[in-house]
C-alpha positions in Angstrom: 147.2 82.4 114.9 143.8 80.7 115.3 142.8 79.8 118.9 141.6 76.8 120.2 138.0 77.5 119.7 138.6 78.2 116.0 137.9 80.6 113.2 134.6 82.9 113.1 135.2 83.5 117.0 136.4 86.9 118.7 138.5 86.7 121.8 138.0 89.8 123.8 140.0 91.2 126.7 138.7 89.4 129.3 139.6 86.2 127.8 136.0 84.9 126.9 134.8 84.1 123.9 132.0 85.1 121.4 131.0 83.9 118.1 129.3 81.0 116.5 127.9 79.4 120.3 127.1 82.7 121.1 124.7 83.0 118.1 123.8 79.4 118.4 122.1 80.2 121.9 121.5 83.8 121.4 117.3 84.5 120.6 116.9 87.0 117.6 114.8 89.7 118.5 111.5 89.9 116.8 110.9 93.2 115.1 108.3 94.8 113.0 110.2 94.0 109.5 110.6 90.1 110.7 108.6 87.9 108.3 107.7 84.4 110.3 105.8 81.7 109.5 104.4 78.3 111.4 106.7 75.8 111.3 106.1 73.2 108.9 105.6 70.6 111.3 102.7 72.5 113.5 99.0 72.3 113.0 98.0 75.2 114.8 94.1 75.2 116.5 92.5 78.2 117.7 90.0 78.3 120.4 88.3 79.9 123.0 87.8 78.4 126.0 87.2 80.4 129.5 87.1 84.0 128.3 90.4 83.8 127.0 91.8 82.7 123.6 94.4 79.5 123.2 96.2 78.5 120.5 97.3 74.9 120.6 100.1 73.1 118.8 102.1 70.0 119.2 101.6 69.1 122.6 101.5 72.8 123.7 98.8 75.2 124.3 99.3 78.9 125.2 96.7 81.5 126.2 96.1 84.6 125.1 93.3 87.4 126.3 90.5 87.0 124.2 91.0 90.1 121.9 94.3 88.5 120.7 92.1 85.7 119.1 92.0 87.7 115.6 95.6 87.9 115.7 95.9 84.4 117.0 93.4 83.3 114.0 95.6 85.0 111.2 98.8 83.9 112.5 97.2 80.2 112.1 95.9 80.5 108.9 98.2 82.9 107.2 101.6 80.9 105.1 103.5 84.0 106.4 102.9 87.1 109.1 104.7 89.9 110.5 103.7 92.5 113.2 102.8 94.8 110.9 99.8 92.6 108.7 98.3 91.7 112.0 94.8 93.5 112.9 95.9 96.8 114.2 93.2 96.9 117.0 96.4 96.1 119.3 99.3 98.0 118.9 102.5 97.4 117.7 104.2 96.4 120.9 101.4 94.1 121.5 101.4 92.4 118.5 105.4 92.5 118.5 104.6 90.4 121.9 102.2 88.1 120.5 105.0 87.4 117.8 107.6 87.1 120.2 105.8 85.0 122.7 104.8 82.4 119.7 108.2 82.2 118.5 109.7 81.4 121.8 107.2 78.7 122.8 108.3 77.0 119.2 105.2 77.7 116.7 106.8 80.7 115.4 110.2 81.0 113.1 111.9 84.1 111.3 112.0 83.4 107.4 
């Protein structure tokens, strides 16, 4: 018998639901095998402006230190990135975090 919230939804034990709003609101984690890209609507700027690196879109800007701006400067330019074709100067978690960061302020989406 399908419930009142319909199919593709599992009712556990303690009555609540999960399934298709749960994956509508849940963020997918960014790991090193995620392939993103810009999205096609951005225009993504680069600069450096009080010792720290910005990358501006839209109407938003977010900063980085200034030894992200390689990083920063590939993601811009490049039609598709992932953690691990970003300069390796910064480690993975870092760059993982740069990723992350990027596809939570709304430049960044997984392919």
């Amino acid at each position: 018998m399908e419930d009142a919230w319909g199919a593709g939804h599992q009712k556990y034990s303690n009555g609540k639901f999960r399934g298709k709003l749960f994956g509508a609101t849940k963020e997918i984690t960014v790991t090193c095998d995620s392939v993103m890209r810009v999205r096609k609507d951005l225009n993504p700027i680069v600069r450096e402006a009080q010792g720290e690196a910005v990358i501006l879109f839209g109407a938003k800007s977010v900063t980085f230190p200034l030894f992200a701006k390689p990083h920063l400067e590939k993601i811009a330019n490049s039609p598709t990135i992932s953690a691990i074709s970003l300069p390796t100067d910064i480690d993975i978690e870092g760059r993982l975090n740069i990723l992350s960061s990027l596809k939570r302020e709304g430049l960044l989406e997984i392919t």
